[in-house]
Each structure stands twice: as structure tokens, then as C-alpha cells.
N, C-alpha and C positions, 0 to 999 in steps of 0.2 A: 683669748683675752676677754674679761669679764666687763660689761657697762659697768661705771660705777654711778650709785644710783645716787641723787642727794637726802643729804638727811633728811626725816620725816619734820613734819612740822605741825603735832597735833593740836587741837585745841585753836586751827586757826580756822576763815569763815567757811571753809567746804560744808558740804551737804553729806549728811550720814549715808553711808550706801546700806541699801536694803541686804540684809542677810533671810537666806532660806533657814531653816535651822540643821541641815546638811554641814551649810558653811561653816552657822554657827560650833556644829561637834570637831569639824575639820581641825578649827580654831583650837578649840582646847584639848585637840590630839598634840598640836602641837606646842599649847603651853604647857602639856606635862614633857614632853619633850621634841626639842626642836629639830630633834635628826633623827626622829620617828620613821621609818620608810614609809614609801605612799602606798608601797604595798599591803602595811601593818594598818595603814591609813584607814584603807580601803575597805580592809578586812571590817574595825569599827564600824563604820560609817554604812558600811553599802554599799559601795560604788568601785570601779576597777581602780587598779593601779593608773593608768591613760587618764582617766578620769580627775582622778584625785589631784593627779597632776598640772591640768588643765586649772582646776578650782583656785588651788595654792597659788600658782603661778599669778592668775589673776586677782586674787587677793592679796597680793604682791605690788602686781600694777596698779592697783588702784587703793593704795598707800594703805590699805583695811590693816593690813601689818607688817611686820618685820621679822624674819627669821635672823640674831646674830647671837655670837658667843660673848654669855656673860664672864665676865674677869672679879678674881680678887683683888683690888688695887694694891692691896698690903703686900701680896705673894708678887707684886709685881714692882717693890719698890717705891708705892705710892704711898707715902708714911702718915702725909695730911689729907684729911679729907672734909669738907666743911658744905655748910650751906651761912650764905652771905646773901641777906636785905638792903637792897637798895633803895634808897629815895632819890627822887629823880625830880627834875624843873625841865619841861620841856614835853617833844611827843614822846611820849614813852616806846613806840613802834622801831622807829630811828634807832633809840637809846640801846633798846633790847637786841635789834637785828647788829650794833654793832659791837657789844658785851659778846653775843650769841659765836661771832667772829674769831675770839681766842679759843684758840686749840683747849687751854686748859678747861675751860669752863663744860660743864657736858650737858647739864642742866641748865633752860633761862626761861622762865614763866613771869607773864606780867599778870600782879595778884590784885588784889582785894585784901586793905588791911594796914597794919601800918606798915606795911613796906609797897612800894610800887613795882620793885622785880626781884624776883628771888633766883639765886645765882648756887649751882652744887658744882664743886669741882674739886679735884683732886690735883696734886704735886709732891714734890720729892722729899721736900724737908722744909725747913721756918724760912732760911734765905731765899728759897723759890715764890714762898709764898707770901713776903713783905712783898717781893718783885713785884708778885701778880698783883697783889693789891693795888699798889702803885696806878699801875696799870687800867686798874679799873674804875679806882678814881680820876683818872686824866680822863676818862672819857668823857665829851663835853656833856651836859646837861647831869650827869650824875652828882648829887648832892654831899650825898653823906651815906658810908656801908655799916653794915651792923656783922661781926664775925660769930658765926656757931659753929667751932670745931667739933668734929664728931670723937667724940672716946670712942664708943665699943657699940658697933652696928647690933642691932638685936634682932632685927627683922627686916628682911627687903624680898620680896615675891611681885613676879608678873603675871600671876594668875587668875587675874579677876575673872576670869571667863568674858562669855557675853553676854549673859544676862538677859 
């Protein structure tokens, strides 16, 4: 049986962990692909398979990243896909952590701009997503949402490196 770990939570007050630049090529063996062997790892990099293993592992623990399998939402039945602006009266922290709480939503960033939090999320079709809306208007302190359905994805990549 596998821990189940909780979602990441980037962007919030933690302290940067130091990367050697080992880590860092580690890192972007495995943003070109995430089921790279740590053997193939190793090979790259320099360091044994044990080794490599050890690195990942801990760059795991200590939240630096995430290995999971990205989806088509479309190929999976997920017909709408959007990002939605919120404006908010209240702590926005509250606001966000209890938006963040619906299953649908996948995406929740408190921004900078005229919106106060920015909300991505996908569902099945328009009657799911009046629901959702609904929904996310009842949350107390939420003001007023602004909808941006997506037509036709052009670009979406995880591969900033590390820089």
C-alpha cells in the first residue's frame, strides 16, 4: 500500500532548497521524461542507479517536485476546460484554501491584478459547470467570478528546467 502524499502547495512561505547542479540535471532527466529509469538516470548524470535513487526520492520529500501522469482532459470526457477570476471581500487565504477544496478545480493562485484568485478547472459539460459555478459563488467572501472558457489548448509544457 502506497502513503498518499498531499497535494503540493507551491508558491507558499517555504524556503527554496538548495540544489547541487547533480539535482538540478536529475530534475530535468526527469522533465523530459518522468519514467526515465534511474538507471538511464544515472547513466546522464554520473552517479549509480542507488544513488540516483536516493536523490529522486528525497527530492520528493522535500516537496522540490512531483513525478505524476499528465492526462488529456478532452480524451477523458472533460469537454469544458476554463480559467475563472475571482474577486474576493475578505482573507483571501480562507477564501482560496476553501475554492482549493472542490474536487473540480485543479488550479487556485492568489494573484496580483484585477482578479484576487485565479481558478483552472475542468468538467463534463455546461450543466456541470453552471453547477460548479454556483458553487463557487456560494463561497462566503467571493464577490464576483469572471469565466474564460478555453477553445483549443495551444501550448501547456512542465519543462522550465531549473535554471
Amino acid at each position: 500500500m502506497t502513503e498518499e502524499r498531499p497535494p503540493a502547495r507551491r508558491g507558499s512561505a517555504r524556503s527554496p532548497v538548495p540544489l547541487d547542479e547533480t539535482a538540478k540535471r536529475i530534475i530535468e532527466q526527469l522533465q523530459q521524461d518522468g519514467r526515465r529509469s534511474y538507471a538511464a538516470i544515472g547513466k546522464a548524470v554520473g552517479l549509480s542507479e542507488a544513488a540516483v535513487r536516493q536523490r529522486v526520492q528525497k527530492l520528493l520529500d522535500t516537496g522540490v517536485m512531483q513525478i505524476v501522469g499528465v492526462t488529456d482532459p478532452l480524451m477523458l470526457g472533460f469537454s469544458r476546460q476554463m480559467m475563472i477570476g475571482v474577486n474576493c471581500e475578505g482573507d483571501l487565504e480562507t477564501i482560496a484554501d476553501e475554492l482549493a477544496a472542490l474536487d473540480e478545480i485543479d488550479y487556485v493562485v492568489i494573484a496580483a491584478g484585477s482578479f484576487d484568485i485565479l481558478l483552472e478547472l475542468v468538467c463534463e459539460d455546461d450543466e456541470r459547470l453552471l453547477e460548479l459555478l454556483g458553487r463557487i459563488r456560494a463561497v462566503p467572501g467571493v464577490v464576483s467570478t469572471e469565466s474564460f472558457v478555453y477553445l483549443k489548448l495551444r501550448k501547456q509544457t512542465y519543462s522550465w528546467g531549473t535554471r
